[in-house]
N, CA and C atoms of all chains as a GROMACS GRO file, in nm:
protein
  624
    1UNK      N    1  15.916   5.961  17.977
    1UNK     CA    2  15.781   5.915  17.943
    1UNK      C    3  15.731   5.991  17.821
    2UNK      N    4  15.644   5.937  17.746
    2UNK     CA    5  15.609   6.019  17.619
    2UNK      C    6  15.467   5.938  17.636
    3UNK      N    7  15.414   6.026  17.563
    3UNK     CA    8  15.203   6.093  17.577
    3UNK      C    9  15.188   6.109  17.448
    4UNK      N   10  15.104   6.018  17.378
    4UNK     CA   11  15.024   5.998  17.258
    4UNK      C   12  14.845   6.036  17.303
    5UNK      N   13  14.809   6.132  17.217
    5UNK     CA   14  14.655   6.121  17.248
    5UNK      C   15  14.604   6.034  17.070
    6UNK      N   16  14.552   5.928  17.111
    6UNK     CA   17  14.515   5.889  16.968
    6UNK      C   18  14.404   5.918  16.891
    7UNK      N   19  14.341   6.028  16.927
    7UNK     CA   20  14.260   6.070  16.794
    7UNK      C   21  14.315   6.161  16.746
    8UNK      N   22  14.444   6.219  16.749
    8UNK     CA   23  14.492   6.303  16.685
    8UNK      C   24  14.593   6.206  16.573
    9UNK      N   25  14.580   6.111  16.598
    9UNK     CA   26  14.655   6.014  16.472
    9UNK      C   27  14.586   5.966  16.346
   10UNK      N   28  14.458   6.028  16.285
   10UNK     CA   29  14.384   5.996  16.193
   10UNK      C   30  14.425   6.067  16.113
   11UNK      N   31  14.563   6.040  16.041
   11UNK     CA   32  14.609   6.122  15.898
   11UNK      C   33  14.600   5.999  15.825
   12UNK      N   34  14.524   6.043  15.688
   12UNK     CA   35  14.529   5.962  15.600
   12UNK      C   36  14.604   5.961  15.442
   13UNK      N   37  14.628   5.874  15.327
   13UNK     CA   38  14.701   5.964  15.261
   13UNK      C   39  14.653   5.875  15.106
   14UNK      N   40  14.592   5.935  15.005
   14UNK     CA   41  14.516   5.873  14.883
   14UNK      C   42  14.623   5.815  14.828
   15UNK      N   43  14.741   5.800  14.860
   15UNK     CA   44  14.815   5.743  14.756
   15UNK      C   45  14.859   5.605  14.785
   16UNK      N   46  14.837   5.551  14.971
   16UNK     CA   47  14.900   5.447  15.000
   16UNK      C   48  14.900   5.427  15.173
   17UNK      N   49  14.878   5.367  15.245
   17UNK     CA   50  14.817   5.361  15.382
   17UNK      C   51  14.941   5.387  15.436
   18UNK      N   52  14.923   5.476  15.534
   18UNK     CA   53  15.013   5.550  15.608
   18UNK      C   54  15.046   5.486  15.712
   19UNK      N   55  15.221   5.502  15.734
   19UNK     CA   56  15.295   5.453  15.833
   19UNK      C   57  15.349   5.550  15.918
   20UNK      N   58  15.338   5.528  16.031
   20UNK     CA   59  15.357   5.684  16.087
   20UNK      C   60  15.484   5.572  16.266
   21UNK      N   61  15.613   5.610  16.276
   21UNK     CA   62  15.645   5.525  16.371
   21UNK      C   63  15.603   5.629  16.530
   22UNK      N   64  15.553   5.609  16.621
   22UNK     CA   65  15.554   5.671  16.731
   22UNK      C   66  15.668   5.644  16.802
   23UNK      N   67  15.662   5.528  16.821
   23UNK     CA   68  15.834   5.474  16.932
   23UNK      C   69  15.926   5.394  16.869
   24UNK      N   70  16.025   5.372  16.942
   24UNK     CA   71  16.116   5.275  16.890
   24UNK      C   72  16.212   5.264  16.957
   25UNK      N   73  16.245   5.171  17.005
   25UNK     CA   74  16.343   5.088  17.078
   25UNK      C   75  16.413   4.956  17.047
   26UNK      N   76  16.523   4.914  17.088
   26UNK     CA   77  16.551   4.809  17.067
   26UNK      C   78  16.473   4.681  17.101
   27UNK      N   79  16.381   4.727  17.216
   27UNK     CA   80  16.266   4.566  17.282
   27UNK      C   81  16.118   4.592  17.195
   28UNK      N   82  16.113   4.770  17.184
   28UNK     CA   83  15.959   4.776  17.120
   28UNK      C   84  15.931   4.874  16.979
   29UNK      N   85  15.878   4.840  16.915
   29UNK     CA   86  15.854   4.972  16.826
   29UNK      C   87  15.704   4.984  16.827
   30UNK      N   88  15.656   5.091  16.840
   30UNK     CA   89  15.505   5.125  16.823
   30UNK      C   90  15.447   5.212  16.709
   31UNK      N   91  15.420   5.188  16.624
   31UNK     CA   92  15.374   5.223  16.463
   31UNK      C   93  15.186   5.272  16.464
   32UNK      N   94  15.144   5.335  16.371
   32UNK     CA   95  15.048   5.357  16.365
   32UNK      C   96  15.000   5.323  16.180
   33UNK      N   97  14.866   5.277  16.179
   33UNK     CA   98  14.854   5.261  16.015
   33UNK      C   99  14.777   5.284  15.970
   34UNK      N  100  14.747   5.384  15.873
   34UNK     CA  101  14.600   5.444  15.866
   34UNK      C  102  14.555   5.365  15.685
   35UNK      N  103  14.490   5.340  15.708
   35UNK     CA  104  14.436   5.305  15.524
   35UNK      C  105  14.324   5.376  15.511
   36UNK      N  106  14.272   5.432  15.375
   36UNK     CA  107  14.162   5.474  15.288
   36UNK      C  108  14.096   5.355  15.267
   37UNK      N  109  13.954   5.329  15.320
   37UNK     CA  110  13.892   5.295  15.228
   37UNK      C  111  13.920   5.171  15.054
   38UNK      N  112  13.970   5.058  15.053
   38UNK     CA  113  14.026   4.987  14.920
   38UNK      C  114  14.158   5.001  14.958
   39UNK      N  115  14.226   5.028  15.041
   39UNK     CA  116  14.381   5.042  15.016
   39UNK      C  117  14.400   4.895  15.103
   40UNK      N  118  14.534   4.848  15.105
   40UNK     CA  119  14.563   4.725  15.168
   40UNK      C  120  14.756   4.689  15.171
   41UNK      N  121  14.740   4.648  15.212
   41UNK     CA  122  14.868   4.545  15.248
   41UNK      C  123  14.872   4.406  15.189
   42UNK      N  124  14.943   4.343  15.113
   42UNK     CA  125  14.964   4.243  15.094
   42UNK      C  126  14.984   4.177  15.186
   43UNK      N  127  14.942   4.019  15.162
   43UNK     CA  128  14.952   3.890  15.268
   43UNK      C  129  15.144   3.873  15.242
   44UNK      N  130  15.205   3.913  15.339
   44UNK     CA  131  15.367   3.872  15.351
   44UNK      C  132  15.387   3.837  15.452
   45UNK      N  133  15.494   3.795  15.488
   45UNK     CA  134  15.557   3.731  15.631
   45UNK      C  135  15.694   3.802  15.642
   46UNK      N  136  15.720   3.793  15.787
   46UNK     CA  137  15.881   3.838  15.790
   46UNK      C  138  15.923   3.678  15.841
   47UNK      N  139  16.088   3.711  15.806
   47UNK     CA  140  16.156   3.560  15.910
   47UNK      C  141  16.238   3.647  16.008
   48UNK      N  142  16.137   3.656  16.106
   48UNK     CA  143  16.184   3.691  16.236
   48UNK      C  144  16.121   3.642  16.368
   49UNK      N  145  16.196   3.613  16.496
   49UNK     CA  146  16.148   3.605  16.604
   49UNK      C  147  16.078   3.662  16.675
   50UNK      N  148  15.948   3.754  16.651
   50UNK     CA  149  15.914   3.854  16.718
   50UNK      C  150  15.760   3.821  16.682
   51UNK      N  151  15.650   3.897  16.788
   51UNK     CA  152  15.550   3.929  16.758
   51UNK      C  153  15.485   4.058  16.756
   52UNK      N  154  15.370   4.019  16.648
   52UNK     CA  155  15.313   4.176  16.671
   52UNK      C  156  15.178   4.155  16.682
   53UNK      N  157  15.101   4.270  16.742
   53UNK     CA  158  14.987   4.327  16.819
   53UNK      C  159  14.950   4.432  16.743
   54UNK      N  160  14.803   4.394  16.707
   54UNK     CA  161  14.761   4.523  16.685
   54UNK      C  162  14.620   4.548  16.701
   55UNK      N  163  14.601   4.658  16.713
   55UNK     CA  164  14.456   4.737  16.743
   55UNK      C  165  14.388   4.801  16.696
   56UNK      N  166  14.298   4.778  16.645
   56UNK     CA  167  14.222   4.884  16.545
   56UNK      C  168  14.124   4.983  16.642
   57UNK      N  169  14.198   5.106  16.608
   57UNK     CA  170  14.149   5.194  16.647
   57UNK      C  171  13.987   5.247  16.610
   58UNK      N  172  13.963   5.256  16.491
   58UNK     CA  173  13.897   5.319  16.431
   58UNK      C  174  13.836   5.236  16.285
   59UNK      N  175  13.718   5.204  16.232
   59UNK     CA  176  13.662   5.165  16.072
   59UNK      C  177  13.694   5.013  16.113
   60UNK      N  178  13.701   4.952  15.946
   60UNK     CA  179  13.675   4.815  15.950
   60UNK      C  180  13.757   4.764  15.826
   61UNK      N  181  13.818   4.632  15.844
   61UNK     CA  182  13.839   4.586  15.723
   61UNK      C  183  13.868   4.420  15.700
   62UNK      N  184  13.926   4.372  15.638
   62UNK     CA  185  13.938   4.233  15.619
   62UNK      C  186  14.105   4.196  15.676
   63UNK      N  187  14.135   4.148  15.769
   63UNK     CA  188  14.254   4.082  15.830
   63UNK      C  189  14.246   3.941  15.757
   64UNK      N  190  14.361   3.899  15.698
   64UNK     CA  191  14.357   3.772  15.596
   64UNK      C  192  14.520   3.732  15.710
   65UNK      N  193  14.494   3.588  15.793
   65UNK     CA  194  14.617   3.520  15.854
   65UNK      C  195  14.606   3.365  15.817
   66UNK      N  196  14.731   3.400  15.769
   66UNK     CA  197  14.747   3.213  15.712
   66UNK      C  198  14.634   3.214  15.615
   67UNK      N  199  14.539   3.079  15.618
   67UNK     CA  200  14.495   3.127  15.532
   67UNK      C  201  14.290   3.141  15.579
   68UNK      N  202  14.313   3.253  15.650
   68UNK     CA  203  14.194   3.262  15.703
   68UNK      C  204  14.123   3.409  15.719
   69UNK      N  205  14.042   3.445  15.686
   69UNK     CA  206  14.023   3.579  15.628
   69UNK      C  207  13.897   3.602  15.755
   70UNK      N  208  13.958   3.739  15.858
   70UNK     CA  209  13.860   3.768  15.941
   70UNK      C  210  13.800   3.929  15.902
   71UNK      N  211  13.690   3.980  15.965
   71UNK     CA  212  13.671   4.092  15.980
   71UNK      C  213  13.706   4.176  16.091
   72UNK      N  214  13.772   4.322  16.105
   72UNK     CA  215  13.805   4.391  16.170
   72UNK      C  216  13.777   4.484  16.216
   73UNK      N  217  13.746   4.524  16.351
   73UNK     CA  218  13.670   4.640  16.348
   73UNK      C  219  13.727   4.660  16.488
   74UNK      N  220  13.672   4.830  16.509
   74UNK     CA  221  13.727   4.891  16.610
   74UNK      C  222  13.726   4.787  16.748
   75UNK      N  223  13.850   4.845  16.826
   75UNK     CA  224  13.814   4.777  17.007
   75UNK      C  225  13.831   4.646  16.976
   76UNK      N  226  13.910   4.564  16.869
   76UNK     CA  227  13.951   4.436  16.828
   76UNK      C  228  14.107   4.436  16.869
   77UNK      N  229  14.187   4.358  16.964
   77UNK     CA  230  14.296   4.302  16.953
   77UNK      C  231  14.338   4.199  16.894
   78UNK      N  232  14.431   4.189  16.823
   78UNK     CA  233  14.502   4.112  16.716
   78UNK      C  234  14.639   4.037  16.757
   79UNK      N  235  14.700   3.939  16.802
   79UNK     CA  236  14.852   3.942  16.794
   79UNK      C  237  14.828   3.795  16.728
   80UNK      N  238  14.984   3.798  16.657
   80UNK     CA  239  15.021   3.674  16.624
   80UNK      C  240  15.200   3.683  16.617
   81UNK      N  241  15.277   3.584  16.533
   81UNK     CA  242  15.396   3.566  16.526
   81UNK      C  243  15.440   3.618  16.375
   82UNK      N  244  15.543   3.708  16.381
   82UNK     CA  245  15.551   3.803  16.198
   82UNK      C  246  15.569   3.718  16.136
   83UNK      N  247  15.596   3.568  16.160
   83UNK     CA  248  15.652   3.448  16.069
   83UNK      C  249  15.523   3.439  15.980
   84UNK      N  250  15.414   3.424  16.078
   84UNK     CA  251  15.290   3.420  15.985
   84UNK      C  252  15.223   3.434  15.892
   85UNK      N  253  15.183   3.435  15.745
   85UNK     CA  254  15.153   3.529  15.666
   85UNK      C  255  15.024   3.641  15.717
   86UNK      N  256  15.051   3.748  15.682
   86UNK     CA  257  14.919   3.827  15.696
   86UNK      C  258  14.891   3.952  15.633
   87UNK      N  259  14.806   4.020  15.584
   87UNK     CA  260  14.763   4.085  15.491
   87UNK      C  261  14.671   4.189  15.571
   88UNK      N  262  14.585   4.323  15.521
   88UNK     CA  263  14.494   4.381  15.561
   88UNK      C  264  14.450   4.448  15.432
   89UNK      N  265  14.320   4.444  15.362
   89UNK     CA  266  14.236   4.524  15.343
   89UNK      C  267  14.171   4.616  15.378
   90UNK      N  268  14.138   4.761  15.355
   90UNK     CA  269  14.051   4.848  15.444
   90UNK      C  270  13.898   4.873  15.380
   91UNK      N  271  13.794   4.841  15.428
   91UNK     CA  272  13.712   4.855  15.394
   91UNK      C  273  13.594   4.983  15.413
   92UNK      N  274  13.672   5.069  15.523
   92UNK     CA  275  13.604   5.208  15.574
   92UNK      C  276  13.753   5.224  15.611
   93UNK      N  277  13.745   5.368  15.639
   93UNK     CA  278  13.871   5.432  15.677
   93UNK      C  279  13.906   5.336  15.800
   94UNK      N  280  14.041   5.273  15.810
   94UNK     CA  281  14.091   5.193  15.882
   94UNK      C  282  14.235   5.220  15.960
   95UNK      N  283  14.175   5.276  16.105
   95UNK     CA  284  14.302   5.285  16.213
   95UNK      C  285  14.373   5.194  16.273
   96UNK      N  286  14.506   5.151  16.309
   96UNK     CA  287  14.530   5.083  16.354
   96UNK      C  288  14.645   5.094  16.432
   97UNK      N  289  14.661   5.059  16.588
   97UNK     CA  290  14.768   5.050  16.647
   97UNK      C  291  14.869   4.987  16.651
   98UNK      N  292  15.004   4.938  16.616
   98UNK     CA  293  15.061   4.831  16.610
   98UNK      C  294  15.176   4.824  16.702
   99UNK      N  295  15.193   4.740  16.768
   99UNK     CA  296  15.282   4.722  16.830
   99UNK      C  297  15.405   4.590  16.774
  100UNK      N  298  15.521   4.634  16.790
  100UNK     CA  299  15.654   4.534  16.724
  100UNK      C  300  15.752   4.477  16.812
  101UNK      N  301  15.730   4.354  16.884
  101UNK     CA  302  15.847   4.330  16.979
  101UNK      C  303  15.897   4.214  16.966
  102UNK      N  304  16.025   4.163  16.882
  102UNK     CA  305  16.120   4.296  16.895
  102UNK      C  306  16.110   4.378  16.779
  103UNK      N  307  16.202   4.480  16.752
  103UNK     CA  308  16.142   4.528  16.633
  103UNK      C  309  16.263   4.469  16.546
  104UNK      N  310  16.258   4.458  16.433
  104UNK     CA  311  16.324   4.370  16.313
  104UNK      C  312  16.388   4.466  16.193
  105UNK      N  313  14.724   3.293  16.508
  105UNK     CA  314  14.672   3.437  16.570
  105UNK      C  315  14.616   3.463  16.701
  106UNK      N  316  14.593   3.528  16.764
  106UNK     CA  317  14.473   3.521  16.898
  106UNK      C  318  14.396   3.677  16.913
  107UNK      N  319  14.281   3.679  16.914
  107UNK     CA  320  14.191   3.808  16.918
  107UNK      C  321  14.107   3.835  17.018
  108UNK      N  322  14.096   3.934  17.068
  108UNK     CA  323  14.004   3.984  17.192
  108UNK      C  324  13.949   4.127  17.162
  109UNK      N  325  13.774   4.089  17.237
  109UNK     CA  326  13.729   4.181  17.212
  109UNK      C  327  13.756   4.339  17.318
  110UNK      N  328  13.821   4.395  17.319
  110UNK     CA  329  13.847   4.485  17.422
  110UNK      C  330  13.680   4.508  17.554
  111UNK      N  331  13.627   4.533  17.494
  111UNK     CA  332  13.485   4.592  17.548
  111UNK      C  333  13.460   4.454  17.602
  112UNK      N  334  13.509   4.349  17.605
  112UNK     CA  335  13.474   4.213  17.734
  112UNK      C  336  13.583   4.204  17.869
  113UNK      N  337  13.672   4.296  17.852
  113UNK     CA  338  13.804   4.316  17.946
  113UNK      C  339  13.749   4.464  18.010
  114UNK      N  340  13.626   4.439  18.069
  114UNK     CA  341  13.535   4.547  18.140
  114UNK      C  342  13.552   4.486  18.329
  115UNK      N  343  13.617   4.364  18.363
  115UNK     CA  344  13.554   4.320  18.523
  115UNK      C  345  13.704   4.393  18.585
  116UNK      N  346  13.594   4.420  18.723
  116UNK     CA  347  13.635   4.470  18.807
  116UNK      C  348  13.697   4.412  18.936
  117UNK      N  349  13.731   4.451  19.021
  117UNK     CA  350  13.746   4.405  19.162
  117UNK      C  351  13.745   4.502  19.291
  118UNK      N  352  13.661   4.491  19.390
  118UNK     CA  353  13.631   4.527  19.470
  118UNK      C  354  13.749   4.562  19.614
  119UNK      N  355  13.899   4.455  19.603
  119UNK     CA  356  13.932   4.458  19.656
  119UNK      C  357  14.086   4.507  19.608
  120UNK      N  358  14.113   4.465  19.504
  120UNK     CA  359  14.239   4.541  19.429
  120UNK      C  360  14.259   4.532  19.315
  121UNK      N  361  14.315   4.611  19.245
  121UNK     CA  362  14.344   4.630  19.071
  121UNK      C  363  14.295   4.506  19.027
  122UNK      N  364  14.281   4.493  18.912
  122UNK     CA  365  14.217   4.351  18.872
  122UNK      C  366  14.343   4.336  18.745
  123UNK      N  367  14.406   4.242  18.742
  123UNK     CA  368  14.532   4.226  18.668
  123UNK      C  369  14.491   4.098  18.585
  124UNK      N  370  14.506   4.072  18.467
  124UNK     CA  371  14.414   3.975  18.335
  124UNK      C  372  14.563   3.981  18.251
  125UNK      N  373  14.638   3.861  18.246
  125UNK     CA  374  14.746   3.865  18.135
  125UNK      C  375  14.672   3.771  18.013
  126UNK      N  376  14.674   3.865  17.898
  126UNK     CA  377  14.568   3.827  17.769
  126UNK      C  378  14.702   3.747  17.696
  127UNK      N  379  14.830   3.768  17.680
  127UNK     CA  380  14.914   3.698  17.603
  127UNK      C  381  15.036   3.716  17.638
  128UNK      N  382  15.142   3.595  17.644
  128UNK     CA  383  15.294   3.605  17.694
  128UNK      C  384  15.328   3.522  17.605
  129UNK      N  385  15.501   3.578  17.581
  129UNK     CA  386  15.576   3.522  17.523
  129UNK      C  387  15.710   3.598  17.619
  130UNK      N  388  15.794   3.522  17.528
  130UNK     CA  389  15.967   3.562  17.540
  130UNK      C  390  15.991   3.722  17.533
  131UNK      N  391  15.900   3.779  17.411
  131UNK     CA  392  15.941   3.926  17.362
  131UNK      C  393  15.830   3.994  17.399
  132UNK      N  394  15.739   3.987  17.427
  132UNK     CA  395  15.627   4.080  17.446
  132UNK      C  396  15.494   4.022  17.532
  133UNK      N  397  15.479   4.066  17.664
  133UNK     CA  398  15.334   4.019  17.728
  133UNK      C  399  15.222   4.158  17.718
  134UNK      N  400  15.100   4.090  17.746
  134UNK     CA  401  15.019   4.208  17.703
  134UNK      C  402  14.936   4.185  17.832
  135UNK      N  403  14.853   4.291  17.884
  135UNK     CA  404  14.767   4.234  18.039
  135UNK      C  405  14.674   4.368  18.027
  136UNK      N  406  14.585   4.335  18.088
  136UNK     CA  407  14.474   4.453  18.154
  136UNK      C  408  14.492   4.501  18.302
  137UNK      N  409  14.471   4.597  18.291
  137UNK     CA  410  14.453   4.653  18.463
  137UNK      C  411  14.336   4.741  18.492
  138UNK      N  412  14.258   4.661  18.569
  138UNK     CA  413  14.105   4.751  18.575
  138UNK      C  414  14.098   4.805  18.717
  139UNK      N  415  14.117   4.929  18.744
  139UNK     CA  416  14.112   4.996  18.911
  139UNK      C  417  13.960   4.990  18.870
  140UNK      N  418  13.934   4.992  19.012
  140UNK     CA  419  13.816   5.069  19.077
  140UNK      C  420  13.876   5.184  19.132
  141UNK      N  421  13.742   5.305  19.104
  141UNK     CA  422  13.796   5.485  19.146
  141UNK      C  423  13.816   5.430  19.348
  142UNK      N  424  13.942   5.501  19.293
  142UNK     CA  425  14.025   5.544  19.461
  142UNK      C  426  14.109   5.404  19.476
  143UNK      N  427  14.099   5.284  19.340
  143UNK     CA  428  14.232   5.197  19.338
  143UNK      C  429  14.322   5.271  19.328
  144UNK      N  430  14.478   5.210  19.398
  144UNK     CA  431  14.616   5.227  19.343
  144UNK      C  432  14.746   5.143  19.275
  145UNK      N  433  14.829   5.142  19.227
  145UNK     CA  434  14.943   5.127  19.213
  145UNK      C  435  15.080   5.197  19.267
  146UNK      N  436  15.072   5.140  19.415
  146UNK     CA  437  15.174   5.272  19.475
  146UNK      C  438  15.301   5.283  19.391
  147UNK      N  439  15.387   5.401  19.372
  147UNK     CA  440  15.487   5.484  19.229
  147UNK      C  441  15.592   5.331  19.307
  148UNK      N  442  15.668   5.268  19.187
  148UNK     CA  443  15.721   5.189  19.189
  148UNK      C  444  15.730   5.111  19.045
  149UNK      N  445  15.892   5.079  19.088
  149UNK     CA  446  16.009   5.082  18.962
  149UNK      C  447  16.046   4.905  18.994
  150UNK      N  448  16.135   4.903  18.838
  150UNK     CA  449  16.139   4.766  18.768
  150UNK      C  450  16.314   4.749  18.742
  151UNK      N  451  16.395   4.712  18.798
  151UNK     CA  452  16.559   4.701  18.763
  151UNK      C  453  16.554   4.623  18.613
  152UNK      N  454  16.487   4.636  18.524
  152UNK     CA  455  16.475   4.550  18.424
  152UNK      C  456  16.514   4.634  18.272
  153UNK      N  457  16.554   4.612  18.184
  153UNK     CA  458  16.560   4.698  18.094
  153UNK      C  459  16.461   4.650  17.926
  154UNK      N  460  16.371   4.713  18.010
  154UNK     CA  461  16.259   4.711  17.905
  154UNK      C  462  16.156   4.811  17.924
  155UNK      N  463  16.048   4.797  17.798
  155UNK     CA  464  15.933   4.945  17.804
  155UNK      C  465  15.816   4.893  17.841
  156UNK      N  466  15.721   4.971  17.881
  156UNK     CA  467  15.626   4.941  17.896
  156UNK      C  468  15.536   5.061  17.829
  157UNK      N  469  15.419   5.002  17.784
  157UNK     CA  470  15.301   5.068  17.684
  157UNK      C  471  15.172   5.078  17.772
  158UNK      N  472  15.117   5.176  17.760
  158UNK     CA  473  14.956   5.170  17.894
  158UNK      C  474  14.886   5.273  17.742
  159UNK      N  475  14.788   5.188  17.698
  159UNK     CA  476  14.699   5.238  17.640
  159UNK      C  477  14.554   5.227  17.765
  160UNK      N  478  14.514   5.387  17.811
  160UNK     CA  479  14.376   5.377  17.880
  160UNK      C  480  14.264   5.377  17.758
  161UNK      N  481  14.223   5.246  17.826
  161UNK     CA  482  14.066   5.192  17.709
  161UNK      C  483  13.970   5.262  17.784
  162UNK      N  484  13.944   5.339  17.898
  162UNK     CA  485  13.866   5.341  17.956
  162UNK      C  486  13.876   5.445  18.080
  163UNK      N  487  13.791   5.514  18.180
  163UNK     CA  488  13.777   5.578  18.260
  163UNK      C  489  13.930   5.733  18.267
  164UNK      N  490  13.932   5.729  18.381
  164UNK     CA  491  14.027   5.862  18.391
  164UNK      C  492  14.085   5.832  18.554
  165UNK      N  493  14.245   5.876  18.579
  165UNK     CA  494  14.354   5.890  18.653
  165UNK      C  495  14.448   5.938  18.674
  166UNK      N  496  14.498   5.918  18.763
  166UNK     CA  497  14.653   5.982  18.780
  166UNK      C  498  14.766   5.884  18.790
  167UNK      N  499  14.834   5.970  18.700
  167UNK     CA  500  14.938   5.844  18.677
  167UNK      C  501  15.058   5.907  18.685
  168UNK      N  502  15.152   5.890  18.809
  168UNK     CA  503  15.281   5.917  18.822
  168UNK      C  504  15.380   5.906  18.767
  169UNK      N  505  15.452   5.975  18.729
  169UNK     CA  506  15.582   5.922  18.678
  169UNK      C  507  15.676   5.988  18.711
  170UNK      N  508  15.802   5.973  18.764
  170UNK     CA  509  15.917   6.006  18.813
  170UNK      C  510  15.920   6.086  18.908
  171UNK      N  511  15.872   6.207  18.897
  171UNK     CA  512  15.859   6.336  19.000
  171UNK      C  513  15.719   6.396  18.961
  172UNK      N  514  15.640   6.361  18.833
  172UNK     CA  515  15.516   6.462  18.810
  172UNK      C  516  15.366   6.334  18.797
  173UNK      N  517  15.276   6.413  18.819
  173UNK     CA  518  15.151   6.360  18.788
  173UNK      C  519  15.075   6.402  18.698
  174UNK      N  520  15.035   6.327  18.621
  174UNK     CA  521  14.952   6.345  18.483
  174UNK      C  522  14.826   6.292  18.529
  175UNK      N  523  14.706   6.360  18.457
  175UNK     CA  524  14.610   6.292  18.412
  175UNK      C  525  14.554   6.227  18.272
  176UNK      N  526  14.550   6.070  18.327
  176UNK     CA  527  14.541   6.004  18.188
  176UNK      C  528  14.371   5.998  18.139
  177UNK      N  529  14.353   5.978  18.077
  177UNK     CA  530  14.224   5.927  18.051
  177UNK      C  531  14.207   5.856  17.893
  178UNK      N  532  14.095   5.812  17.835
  178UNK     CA  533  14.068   5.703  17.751
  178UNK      C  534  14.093   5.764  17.616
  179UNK      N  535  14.185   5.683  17.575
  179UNK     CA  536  14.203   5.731  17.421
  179UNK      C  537  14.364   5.766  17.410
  180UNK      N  538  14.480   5.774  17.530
  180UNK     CA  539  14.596   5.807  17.512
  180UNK      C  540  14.695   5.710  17.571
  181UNK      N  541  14.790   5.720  17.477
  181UNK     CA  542  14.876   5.603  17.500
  181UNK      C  543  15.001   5.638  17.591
  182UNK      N  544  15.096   5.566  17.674
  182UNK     CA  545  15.177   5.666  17.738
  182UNK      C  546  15.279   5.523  17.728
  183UNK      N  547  15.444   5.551  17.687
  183UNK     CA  548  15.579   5.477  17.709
  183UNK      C  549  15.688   5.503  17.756
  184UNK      N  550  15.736   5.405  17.866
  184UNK     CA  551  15.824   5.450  17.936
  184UNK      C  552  15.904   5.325  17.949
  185UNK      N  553  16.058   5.352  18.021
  185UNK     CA  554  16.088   5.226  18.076
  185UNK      C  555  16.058   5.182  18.227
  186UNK      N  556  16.080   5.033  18.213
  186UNK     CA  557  16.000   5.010  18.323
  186UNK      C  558  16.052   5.039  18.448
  187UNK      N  559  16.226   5.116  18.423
  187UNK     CA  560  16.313   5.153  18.545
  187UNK      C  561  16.250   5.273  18.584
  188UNK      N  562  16.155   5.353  18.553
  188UNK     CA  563  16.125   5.477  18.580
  188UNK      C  564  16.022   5.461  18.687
  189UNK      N  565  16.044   5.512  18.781
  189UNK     CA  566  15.924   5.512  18.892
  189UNK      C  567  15.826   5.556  18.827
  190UNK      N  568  15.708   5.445  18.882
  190UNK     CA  569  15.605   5.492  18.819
  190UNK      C  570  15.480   5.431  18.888
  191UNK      N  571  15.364   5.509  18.888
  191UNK     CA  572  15.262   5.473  19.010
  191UNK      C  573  15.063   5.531  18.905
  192UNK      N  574  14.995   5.466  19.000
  192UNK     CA  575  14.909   5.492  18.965
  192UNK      C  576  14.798   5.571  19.036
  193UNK      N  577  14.679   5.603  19.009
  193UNK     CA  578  14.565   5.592  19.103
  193UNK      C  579  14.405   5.614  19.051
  194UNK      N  580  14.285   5.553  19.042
  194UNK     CA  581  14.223   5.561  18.956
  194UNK      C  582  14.103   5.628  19.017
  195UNK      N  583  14.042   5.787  18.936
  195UNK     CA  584  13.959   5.853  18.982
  195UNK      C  585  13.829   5.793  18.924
  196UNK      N  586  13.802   5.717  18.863
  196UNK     CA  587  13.682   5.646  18.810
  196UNK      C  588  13.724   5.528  18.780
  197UNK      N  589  13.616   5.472  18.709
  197UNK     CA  590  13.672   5.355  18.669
  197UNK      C  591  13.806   5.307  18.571
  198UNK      N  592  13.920   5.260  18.600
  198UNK     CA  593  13.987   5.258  18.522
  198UNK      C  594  14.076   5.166  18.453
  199UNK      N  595  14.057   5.159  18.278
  199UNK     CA  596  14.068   5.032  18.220
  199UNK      C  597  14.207   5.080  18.148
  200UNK      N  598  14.294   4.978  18.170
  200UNK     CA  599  14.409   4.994  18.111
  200UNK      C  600  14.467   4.898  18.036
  201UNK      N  601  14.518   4.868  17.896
  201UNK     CA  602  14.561   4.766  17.828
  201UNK      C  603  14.695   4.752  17.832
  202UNK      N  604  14.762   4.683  17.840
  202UNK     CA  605  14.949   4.731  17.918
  202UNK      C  606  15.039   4.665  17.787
  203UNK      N  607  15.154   4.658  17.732
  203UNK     CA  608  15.232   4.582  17.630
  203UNK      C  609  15.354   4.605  17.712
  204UNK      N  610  15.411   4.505  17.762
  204UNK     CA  611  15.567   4.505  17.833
  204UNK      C  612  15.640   4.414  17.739
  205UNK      N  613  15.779   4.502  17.684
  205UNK     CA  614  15.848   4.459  17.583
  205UNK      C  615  15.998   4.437  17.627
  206UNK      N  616  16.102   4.370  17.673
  206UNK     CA  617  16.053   4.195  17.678
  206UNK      C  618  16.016   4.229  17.869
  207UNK      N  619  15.887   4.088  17.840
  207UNK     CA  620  15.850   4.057  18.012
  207UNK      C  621  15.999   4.036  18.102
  208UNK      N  622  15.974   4.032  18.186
  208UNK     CA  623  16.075   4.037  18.279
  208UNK      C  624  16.019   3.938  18.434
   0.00000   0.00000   0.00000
């Protein structure tokens, strides 16, 4: 068994939103993603069979899926299919939980 | 996509765990588990080979695993497989968000 406390996962990093992996398995991977404030992710897709979940821990920002642009904010669950396109903007310091199954 | 607000996955049950599956697929189901304090999950295992994820959104417990007892409470994430004995019991109210990677 392994024990994450998640407010100790708020590292951030000025040069590029941080990927930090917590788990990983062949059925799951569990990732963490911190953005500054303006930092973002491009709208991409994978071609894979899998979905992902995610949770914003902490701040707020713009989630862009397909082609539909929501706002994000803490205590929000997210899943869709990685085929999807999807993107994130951070608009306040922006935490996020992610979950990958399977992982790709 | 599909989104939920965590803070509406607050109901309870009076008579046992309150179990809410928010999303299934092939590779990944996601569910809530809301004890009421002095609910259980008696320690009990899964012949399946996959993980399971328990992010507590909420309250504080004890949560068994293999031979030891931890106390969980809101804000920490805990992964295991699902072959590992594993049990619950909830000293307050207790909200749990679950990710089982693949369902079984």
């Amino acid at each position: 068994m392994m024990a994450f406390q998640l407010s100790e996962m708020a590292q951030f990093s000025s040069t590029a939103p941080l990927r930090r992996v917590l788990f990983d398995s062949p059925s799951l991977r569990i990732l963490t993603f911190n953005f500054e404030p303006g930092q973002e992710m491009p709208v991409h897709e994978h071609h894979a069979d899998a979905q992902v979940a995610f949770l914003v821990l902490g701040g707020e920002g713009v989630f862009t899926c397909v082609d539909s642009d929501t706002t994000i904010q803490a205590g929000t669950l997210h899943v869709m299919p990685v085929s999807e396109p999807h993107g994130f903007k951070a608009t306040s310091r922006l935490r996020m939980l992610v979950f990958l199954a399977p992982p790709f």
